[in-house]
GUGUMAR-387150 format. One record per residue (C-alpha): x negated, y, z negated. Coordinates in steps of 0.05 Angstrom, whole numbers, padded with zeros to 5 digits, always signed. Each point is the difference from the previous one (the first is absolute). Example, Ala and Ser with C-alpha at 12.3 -4.5 7.8 and 13.67 -1.06 7.14 Angstrom:
BEGIN
-00246-00090-00156;-00027+00069+00013;
***
This chain:
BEGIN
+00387+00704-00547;-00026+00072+00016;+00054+00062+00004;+00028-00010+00057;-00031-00059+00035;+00012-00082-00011;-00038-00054-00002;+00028-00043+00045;-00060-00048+00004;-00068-00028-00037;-00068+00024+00069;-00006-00046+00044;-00072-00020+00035;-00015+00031+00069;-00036-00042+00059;-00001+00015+00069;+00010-00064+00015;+00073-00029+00010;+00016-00079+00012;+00017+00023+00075;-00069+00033+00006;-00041-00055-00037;+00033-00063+00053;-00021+00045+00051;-00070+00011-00019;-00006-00069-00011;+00023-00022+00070;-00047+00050+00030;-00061-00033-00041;+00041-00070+00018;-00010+00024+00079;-00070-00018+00018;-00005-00069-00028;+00070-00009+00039;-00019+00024+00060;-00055-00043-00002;+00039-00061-00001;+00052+00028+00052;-00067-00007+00042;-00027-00057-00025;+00065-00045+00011;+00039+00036+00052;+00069+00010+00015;+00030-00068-00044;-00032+00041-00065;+00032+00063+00021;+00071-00039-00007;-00012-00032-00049;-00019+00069-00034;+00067+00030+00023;+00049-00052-00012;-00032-00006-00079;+00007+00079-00009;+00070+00007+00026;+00019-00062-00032;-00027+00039-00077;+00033+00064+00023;+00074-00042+00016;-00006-00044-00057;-00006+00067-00052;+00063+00023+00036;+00036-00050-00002;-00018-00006-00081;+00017+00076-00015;+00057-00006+00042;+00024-00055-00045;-00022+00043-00067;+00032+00059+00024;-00066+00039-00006;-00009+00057+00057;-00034-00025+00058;-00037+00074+00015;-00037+00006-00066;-00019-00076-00002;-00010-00027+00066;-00032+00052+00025;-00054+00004-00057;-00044-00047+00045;-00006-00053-00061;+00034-00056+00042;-00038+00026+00072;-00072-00005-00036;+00027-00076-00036;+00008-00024+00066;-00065+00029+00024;-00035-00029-00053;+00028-00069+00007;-00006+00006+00083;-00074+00007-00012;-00002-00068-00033;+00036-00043+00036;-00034-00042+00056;+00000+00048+00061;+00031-00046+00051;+00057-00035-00051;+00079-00002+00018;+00043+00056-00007;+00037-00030-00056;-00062-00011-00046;-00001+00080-00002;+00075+00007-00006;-00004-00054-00062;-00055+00041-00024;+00036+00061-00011;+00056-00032-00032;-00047-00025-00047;-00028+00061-00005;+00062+00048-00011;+00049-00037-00019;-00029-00046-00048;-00066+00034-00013;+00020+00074-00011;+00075+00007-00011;+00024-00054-00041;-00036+00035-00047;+00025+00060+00005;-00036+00039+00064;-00062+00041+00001;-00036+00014-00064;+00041-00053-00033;-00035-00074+00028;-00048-00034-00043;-00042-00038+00056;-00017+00036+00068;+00047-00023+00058;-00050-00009+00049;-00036-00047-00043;+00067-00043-00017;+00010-00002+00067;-00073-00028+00021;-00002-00048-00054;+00077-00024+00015;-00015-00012+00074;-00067-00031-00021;+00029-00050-00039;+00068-00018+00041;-00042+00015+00070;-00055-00031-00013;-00005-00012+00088;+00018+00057+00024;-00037+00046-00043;-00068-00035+00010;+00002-00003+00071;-00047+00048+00030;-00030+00029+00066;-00056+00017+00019;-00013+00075+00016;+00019+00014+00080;-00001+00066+00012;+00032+00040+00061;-00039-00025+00065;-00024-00061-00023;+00018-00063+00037;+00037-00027-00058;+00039+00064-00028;+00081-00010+00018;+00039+00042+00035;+00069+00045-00022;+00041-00059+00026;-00042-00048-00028;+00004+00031-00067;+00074+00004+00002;-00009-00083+00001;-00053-00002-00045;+00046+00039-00057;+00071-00010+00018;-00001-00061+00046;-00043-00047-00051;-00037-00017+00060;-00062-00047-00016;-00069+00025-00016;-00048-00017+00052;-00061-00040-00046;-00055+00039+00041;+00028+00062-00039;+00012-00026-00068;-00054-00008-00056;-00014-00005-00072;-00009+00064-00036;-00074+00007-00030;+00029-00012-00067;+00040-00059+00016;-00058-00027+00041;-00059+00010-00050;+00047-00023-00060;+00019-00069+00051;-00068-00006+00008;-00021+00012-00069;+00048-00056-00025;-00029-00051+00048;-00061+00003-00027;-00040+00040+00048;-00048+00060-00029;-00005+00079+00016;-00053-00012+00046;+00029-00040+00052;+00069+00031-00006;-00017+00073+00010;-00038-00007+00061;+00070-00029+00028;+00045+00059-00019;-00013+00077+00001;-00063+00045-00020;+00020+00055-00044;-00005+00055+00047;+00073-00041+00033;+00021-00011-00064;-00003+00072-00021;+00021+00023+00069;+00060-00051+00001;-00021-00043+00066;+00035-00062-00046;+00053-00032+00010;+00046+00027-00061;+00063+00040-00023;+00030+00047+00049;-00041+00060-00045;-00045-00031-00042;-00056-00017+00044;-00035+00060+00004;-00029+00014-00070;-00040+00074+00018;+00065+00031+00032;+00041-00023-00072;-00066+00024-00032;+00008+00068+00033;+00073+00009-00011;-00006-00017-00072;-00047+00056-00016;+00038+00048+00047;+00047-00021-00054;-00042+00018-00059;-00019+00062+00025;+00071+00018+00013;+00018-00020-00077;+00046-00042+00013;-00028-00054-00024;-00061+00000-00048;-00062-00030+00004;+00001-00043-00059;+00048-00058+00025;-00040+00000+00063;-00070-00008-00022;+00028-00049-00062;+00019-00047+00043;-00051+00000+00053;-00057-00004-00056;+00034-00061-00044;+00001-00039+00069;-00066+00021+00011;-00021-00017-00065;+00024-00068-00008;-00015-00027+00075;-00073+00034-00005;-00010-00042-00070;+00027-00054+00039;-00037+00007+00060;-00070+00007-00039;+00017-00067-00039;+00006-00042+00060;+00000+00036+00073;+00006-00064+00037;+00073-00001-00024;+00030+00073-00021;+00004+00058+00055;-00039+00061-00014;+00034+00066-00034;+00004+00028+00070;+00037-00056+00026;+00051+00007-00053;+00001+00065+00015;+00013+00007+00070;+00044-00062+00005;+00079-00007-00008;+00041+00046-00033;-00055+00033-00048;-00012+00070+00025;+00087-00001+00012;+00008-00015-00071;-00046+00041-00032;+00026+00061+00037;+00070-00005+00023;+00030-00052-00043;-00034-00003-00070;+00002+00071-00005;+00090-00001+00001;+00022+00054-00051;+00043-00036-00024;-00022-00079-00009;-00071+00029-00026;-00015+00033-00071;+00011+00061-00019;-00071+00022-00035;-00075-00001+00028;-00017-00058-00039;+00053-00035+00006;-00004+00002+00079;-00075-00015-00015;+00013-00068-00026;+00057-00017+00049;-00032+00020+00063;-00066-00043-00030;+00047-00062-00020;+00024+00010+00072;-00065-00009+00033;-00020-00055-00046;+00067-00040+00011;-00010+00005+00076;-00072-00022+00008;+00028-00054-00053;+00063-00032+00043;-00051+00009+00061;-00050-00044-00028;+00039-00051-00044;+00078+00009+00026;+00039-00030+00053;+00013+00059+00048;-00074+00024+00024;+00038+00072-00016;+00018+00019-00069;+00014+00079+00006;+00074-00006-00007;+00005-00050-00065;-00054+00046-00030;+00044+00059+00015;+00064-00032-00024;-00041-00031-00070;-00026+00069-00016;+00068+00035+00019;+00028-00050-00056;-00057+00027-00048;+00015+00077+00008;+00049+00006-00051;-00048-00027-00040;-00048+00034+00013;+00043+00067-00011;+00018-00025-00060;-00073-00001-00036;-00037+00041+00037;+00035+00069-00004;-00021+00073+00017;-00018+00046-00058;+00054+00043-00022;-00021+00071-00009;-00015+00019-00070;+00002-00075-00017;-00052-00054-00008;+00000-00064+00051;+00044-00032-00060;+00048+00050+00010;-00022+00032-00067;+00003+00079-00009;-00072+00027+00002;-00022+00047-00058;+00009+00067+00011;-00072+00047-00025;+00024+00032-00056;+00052-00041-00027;-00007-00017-00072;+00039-00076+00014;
***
């Protein structure tokens, strides 16, 4: 204490970055790919999209309500608005209303604030809620439909939509189709080779573009691409979780793929398939399920791409971003723990460094 003046606190690290600011920029990077599948999939995805966000946003409510925690600061943070975005953009764009509703509460309730709200949950709540459905929906959330965008002869109408999501009205089979995951992984297993599956599915240019059949937002792998380094160069996110994960997926499928190309998809496929340029950008890079050093988010983001080309090529589900996710969430501590950031004037074993001129 100075004459005078108190010390009524230790500094504090500035950023101009708060958690409402950092959900929006996200969302903004998120819009592109979105809008993309809005287009794509019509009017059923656009529910879909809207009854999954609200659904987030009421189930934090109704959990801070019940904790007695101020809805202004918390709700309104956008955590709970960009969850349900996130988990929106995975489901199958033309699934019932109450897939997205059980989503959420996934999501929220049992994802995020059991464990104590934002900043406190170990695994990321979209992810939970992916992997949950996958599992206990196994139907519903690998039914898929082929792109029909506005005009087309097969694109459904506002009314038609309202049936699709709300009045469980049955798929037409002209619309429906395997994803190119699901498809080349059916095919795979049956015994047929690269060579005469390919020809039958998408070139890359569709694949990158998102003309697949897919997720409500994962389709188009250049507009996620483009939003994820709009994302870098904004700083919220860094560039090291991003390009880990990308290059241990591209590593391990392209030393696949040059062992025997008759049966393992090229890096590029991996690449522009599924939920890989999603992941690497918008759900790997979580503050708070993801470690807390470079290195450490070096080796996660890596495990993460190796896990996913790994359930792709020898799991059950043909998509394997949200168990990698959720088995490197469960690492982080971990990964805290022994890999930590040099303290100033200390070695990396926490040891003080000598100082010149000390006669120690």
């Amino acid at each position: 204490m100075t004459a005078g003046h108190a010390i009524v606190s230790g500094p504090h690290a500035h950023s101009r970055l708060t958690v409402g600011s950092t959900m929006v920029m996200v969302m903004i990077c998120l819009l592109p790919a979105t809008g993309m599948g809005f287009y794509q999939f019509g009017w059923p995805a656009v529910l879909l999209f809207a009854v999954t966000v609200a659904s987030a946003a009421g189930f934090e409510a109704a959990c801070l309500l019940l904790a007695r925690r101020p809805l202004e600061r918390f709700l309104f943070d956008g955590s709970a608005v960009l969850t349900g975005w996130l988990l929106a953009m995975t489901l199958p764009p033309w699934a019932p209303w109450w897939v997205g509703v059980a989503g959420s509460f996934i999501a929220i309730v049992i994802g995020k604030q059991v464990f104590g709200g934002l900043g406190q949950n170990l695994f990321n709540p979209a992810m939970v809620a992916r992997a949950m459905l996958l599992i206990a929906l196994p139907v519903q959330m690998t039914t898929w439909v082929l792109p029909e965008p506005p005009g087309t002869a097969g694109a459904p109408g506002f009314h038609e939509a309202l049936a699709i999501t709300f009045g469980a009205a049955p798929q037409i089979d002209a619309y429906t189709g395997a994803s190119t995951l699901g498809f080349v992984t059916a095919q795979l297993d049956g015994g047929a080779t690269l060579e005469t599956i390919l020809p039958q599915t998408f070139s890359l240019h569709d694949l990158f573009i998102g003309h697949v059949a897919g997720s409500l937002g994962e389709t188009s792998a250049v507009l996620l691409l483009a939003g994820g380094i709009l994302l870098i160069l904004a700083r919220v996110v860094t560039w090291h979780i991003p390009v880990s994960v990308l290059g241990g997926a591209a590593a391990l499928s392209g030393a696949l793929w040059l062992a025997d190309p008759a049966h393992f998809p090229s890096p590029a496929w991996h690449l522009g398939s599924g939920a890989m340029m999603l992941c690497a950008f918008f759900i790997a890079t979580d503050y708070v399920t993801s470690p807390l050093t470079l290195t450490g988010q070096l080796i996660y983001g890596a495990a993460i791409g190796v896990l996913i080309v790994l359930i792709r090529t020898f799991g059950s589900f043909p998509e394997g971003a949200a168990f990698a996710v959720l088995l490197m969430n469960a690492c982080t501590p971990l990964l805290d723990t022994y890999i930590r950031p040099r303290i100033f004037g200390r070695d990396r074993r926490g040891k003080p460094l000598a100082i010149k001129g000390d006669k120690a």
